[in-house]
MOPAC internal coordinates of N, CA, C and O (Angstrom, degrees):
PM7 1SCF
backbone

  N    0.0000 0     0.00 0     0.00 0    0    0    0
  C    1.4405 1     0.00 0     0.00 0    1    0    0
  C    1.5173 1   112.45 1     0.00 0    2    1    0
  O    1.2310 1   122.94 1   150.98 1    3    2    1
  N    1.2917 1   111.98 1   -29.02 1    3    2    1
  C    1.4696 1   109.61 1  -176.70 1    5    3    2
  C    1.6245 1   102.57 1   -69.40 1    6    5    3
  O    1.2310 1   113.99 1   130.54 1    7    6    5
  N    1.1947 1   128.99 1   -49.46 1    7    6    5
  C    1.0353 1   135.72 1  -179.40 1    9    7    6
  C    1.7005 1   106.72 1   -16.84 1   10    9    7
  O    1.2310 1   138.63 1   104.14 1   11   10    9
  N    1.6325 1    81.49 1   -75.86 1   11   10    9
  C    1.5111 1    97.41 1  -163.94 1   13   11   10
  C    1.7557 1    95.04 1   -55.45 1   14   13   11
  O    1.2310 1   101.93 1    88.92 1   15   14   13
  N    1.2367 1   150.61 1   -91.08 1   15   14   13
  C    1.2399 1   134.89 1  -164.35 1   17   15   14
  C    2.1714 1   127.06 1   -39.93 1   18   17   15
  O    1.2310 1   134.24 1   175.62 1   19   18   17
  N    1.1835 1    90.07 1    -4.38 1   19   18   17
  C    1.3905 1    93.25 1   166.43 1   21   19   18
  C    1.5470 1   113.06 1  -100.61 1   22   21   19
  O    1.2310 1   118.19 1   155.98 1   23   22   21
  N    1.7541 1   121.06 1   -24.02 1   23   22   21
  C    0.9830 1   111.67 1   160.18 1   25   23   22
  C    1.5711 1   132.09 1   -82.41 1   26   25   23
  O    1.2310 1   122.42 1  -155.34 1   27   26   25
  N    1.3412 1   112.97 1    24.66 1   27   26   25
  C    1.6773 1   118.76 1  -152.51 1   29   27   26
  C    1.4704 1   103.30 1  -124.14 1   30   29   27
  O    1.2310 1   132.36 1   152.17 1   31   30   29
  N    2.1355 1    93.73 1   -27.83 1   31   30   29
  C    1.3460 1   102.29 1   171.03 1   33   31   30
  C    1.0255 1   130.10 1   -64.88 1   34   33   31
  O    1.2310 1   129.83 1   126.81 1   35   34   33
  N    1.6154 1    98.66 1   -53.19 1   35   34   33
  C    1.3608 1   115.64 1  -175.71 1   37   35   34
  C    1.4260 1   109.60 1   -79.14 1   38   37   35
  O    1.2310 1   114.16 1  -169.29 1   39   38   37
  N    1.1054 1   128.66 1    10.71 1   39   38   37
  C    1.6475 1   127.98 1   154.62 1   41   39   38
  C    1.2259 1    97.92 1   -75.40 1   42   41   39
  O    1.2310 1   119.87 1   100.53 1   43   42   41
  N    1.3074 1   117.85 1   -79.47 1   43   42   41
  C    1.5671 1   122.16 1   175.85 1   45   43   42
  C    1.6881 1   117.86 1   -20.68 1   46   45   43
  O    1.2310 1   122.75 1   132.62 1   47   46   45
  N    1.1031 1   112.34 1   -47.38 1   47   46   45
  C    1.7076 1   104.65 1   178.23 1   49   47   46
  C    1.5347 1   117.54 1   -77.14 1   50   49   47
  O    1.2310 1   125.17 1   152.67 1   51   50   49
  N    1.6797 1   107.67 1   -27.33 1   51   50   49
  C    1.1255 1    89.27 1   162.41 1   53   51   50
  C    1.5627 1   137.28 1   -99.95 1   54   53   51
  O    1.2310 1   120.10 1  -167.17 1   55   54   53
  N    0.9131 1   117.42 1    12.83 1   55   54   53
  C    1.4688 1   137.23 1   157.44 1   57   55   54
  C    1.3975 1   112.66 1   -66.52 1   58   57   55
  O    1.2310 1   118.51 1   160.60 1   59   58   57
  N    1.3131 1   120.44 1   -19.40 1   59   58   57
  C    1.2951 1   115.89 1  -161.28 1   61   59   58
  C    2.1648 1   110.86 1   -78.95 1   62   61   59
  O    1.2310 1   143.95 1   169.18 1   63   62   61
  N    1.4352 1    71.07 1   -10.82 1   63   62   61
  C    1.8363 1    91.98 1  -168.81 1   65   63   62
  C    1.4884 1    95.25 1   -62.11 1   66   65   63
  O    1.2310 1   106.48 1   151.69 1   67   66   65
  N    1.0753 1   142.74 1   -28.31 1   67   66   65
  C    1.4058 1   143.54 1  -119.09 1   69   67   66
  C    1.9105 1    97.80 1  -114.36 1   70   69   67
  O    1.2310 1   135.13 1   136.81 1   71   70   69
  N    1.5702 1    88.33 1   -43.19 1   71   70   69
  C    1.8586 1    81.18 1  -169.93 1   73   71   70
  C    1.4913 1    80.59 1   -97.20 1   74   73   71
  O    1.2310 1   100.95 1  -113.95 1   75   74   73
  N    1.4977 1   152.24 1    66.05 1   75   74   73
  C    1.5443 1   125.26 1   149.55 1   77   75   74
  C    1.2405 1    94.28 1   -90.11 1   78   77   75
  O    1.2310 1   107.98 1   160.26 1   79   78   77
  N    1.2280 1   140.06 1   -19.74 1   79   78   77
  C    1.4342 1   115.23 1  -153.69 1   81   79   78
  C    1.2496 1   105.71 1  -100.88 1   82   81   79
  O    1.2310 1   121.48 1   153.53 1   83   82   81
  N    1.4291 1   114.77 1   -26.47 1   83   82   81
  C    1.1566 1   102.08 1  -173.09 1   85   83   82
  C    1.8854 1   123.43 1   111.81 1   86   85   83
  O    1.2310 1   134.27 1     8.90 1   87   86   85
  N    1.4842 1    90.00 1  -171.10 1   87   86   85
  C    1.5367 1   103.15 1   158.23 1   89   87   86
  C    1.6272 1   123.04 1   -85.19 1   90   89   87
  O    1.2310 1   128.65 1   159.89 1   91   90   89
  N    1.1733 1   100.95 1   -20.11 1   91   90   89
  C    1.3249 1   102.72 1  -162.99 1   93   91   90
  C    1.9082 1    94.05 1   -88.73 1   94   93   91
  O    1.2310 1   122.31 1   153.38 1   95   94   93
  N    1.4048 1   113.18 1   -26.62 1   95   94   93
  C    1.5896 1   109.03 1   176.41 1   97   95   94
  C    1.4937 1   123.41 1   -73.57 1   98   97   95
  O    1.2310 1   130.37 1   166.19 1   99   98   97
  N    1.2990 1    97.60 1   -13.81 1   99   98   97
  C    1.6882 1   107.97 1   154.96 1  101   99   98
  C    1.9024 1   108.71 1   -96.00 1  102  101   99
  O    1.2310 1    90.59 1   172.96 1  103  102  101
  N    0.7387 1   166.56 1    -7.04 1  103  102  101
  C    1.3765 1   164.49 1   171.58 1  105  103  102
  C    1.6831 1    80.99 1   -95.43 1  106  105  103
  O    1.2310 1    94.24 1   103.00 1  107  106  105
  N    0.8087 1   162.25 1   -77.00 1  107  106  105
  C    1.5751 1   147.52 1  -166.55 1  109  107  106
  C    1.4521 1   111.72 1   -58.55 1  110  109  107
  O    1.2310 1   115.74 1   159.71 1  111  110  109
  N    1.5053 1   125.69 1   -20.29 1  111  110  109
  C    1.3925 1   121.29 1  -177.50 1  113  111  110
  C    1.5148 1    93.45 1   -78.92 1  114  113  111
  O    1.2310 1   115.06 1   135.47 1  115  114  113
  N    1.5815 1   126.97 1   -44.53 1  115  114  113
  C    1.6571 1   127.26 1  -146.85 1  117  115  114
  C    2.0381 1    78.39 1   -87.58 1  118  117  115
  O    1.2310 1   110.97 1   150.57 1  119  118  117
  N    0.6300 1   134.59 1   -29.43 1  119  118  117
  C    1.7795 1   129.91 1  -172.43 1  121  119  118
  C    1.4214 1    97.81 1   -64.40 1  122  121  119
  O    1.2310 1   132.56 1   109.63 1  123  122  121
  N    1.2985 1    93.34 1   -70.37 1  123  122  121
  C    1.8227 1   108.08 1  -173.72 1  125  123  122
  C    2.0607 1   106.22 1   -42.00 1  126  125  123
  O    1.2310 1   128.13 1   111.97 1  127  126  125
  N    1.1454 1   101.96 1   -68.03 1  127  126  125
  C    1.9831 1   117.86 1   163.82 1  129  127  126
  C    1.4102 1    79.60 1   -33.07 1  130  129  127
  O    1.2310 1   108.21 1    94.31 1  131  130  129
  N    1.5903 1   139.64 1   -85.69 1  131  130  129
  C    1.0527 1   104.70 1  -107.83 1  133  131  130
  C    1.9965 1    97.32 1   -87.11 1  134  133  131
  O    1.2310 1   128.40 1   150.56 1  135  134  133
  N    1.2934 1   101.42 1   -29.44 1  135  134  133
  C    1.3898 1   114.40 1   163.71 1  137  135  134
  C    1.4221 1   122.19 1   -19.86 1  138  137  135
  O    1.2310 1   133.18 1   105.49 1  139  138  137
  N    1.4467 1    92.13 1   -74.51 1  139  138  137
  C    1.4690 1   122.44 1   168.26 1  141  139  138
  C    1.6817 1   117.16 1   -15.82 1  142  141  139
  O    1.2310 1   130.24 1    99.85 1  143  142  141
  N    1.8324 1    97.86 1   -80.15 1  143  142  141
  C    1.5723 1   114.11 1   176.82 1  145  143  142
  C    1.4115 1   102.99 1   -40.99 1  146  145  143
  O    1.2310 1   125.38 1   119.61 1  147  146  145
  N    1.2008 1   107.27 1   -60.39 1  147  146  145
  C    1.7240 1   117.58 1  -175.76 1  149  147  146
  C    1.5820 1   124.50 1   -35.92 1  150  149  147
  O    1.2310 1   129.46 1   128.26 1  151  150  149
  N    1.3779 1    99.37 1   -51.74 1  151  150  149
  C    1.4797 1   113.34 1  -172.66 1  153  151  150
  C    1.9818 1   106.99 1   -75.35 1  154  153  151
  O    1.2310 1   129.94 1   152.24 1  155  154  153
  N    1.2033 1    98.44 1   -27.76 1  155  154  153
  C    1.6797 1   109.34 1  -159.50 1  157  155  154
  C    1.4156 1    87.69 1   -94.84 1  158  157  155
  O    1.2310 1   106.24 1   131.29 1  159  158  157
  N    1.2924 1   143.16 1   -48.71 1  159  158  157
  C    1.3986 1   137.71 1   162.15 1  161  159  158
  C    1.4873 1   123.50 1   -41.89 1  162  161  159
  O    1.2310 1   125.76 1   155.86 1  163  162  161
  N    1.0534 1   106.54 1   -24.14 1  163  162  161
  C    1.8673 1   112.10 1  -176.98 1  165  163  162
  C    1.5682 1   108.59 1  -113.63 1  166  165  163
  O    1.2310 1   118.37 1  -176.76 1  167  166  165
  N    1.1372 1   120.71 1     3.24 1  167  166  165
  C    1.4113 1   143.78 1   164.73 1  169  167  166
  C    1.3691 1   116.36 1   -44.35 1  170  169  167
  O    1.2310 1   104.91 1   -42.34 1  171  170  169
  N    1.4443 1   145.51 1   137.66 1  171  170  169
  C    1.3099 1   136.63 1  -167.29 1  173  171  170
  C    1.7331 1   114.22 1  -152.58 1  174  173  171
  O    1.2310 1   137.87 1   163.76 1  175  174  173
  N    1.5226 1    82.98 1   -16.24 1  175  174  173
  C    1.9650 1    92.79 1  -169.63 1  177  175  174
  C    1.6014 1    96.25 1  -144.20 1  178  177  175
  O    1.2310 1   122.35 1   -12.68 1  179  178  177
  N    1.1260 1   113.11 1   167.32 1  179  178  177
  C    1.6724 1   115.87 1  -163.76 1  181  179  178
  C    1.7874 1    90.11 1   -84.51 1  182  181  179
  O    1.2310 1   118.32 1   148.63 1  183  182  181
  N    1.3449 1   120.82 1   -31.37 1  183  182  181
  C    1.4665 1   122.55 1  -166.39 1  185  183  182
  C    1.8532 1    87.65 1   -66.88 1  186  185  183
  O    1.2310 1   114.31 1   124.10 1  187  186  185
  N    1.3386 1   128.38 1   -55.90 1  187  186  185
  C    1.3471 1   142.69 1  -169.01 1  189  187  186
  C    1.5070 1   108.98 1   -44.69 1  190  189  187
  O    1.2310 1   127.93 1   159.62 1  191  190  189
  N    1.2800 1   102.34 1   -20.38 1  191  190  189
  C    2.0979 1   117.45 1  -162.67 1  193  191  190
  C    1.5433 1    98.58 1   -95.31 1  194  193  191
  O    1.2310 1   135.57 1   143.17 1  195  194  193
  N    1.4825 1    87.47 1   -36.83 1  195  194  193
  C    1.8016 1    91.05 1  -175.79 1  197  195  194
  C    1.3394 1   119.71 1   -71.57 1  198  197  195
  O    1.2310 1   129.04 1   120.65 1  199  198  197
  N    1.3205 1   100.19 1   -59.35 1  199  198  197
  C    1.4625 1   114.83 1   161.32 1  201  199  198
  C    1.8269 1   129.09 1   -44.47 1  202  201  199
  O    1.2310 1   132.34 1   149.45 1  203  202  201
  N    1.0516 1    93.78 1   -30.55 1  203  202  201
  C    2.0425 1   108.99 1   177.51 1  205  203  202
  C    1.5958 1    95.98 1   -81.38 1  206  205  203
  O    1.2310 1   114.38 1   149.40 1  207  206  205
  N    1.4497 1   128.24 1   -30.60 1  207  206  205
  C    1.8220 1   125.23 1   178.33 1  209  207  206
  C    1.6548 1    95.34 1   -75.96 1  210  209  207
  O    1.2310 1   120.36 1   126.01 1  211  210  209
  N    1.2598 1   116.91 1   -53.99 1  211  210  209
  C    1.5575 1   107.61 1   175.80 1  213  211  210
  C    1.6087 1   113.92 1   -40.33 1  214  213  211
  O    1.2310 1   123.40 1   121.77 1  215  214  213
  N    1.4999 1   111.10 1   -58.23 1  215  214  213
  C    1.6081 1   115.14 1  -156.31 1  217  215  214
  C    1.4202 1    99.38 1   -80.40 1  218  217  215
  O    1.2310 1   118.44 1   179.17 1  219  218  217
  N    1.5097 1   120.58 1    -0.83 1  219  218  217
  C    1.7671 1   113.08 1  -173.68 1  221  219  218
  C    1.5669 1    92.74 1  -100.81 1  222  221  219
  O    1.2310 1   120.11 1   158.84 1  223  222  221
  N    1.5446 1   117.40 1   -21.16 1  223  222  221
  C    1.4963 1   118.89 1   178.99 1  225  223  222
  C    1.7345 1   112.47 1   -48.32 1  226  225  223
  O    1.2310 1   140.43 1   111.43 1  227  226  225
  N    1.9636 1    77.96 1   -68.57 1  227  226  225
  C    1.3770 1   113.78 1  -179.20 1  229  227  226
  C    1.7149 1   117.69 1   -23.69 1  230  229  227
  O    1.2310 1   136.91 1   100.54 1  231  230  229
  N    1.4356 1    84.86 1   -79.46 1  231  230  229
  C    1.7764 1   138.03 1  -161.77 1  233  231  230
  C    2.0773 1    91.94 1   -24.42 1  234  233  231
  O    1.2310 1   124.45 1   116.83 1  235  234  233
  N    1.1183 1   109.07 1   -63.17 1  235  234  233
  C    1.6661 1    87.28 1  -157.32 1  237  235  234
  C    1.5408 1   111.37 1   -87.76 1  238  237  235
  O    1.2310 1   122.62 1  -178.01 1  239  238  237
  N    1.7316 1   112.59 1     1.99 1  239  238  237
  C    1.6798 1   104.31 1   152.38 1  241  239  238
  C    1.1226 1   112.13 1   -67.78 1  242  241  239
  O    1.2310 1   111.67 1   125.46 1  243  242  241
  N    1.4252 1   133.30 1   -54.54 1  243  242  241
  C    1.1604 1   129.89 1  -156.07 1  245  243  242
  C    1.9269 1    98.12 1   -68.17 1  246  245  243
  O    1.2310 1   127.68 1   124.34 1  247  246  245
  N    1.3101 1   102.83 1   -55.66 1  247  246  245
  C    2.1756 1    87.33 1   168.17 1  249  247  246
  C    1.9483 1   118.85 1   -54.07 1  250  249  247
  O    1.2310 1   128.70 1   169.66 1  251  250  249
  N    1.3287 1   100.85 1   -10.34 1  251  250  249
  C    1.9480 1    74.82 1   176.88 1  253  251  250
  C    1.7404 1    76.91 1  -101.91 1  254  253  251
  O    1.2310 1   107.63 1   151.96 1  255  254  253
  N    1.0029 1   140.67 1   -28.04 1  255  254  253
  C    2.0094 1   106.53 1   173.64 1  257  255  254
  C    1.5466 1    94.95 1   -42.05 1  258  257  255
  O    1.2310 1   124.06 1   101.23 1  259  258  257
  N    1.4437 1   109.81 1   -78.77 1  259  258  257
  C    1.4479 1   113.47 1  -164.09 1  261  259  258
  C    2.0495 1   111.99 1   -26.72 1  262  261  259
  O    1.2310 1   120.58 1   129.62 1  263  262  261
  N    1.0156 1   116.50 1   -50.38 1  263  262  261
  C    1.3231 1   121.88 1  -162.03 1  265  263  262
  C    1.5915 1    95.53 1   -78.34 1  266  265  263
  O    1.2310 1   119.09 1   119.60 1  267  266  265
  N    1.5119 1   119.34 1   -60.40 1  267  266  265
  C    1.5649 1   111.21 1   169.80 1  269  267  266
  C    1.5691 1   115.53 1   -48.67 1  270  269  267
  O    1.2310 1   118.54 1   149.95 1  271  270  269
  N    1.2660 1   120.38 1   -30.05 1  271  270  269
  C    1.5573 1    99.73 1   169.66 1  273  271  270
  C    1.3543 1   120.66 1   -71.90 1  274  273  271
  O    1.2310 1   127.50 1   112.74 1  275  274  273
  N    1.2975 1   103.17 1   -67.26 1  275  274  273
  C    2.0067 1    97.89 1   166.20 1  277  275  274
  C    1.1207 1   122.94 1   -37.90 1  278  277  275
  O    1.2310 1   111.81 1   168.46 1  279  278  277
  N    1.1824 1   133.04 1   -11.54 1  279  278  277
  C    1.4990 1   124.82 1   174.00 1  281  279  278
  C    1.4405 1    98.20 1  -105.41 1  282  281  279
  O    1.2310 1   112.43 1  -177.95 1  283  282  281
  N    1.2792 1   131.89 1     2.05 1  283  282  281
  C    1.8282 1   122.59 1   164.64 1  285  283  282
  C    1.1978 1   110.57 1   -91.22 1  286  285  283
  O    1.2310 1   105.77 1  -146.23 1  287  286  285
  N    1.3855 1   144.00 1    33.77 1  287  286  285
  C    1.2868 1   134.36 1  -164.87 1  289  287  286
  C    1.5926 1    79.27 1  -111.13 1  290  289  287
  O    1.2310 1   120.10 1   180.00 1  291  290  289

């Protein structure tokens, strides 16, 4: 019996990883995806592929600056 409650725990702790982020760690996965397709579709040179994984990294911090600034005016 112990077994089973030491394995139930330690499910439990690691499950716990899953809801930190949230909603917003899925709305950054579908940005990042959608970036991604975007950048790798318009791609032409292997430097262009590399560079499009940087800017899909990048890409949706630099839009919530943009949106947190327009909303500080």
């Amino acid at each position: 019996m112990t077994d089973i409650n030491i394995s139930t725990s330690h499910d439990h702790k690691r499950n716990r990883g899953f809801h930190r982020d949230g909603i917003f760690g899925g709305i950054y996965s579908l940005v990042f995806l959608g970036a991604l397709i975007y950048y790798l579709q318009h791609a032409t040179s292997f430097w262009s592929v590399v560079l499009g994984i940087f800017k899909a990294i990048f890409w949706p911090a630099v839009l919530m600056y943009k949106v947190l600034e327009l909303l500080k005016m």
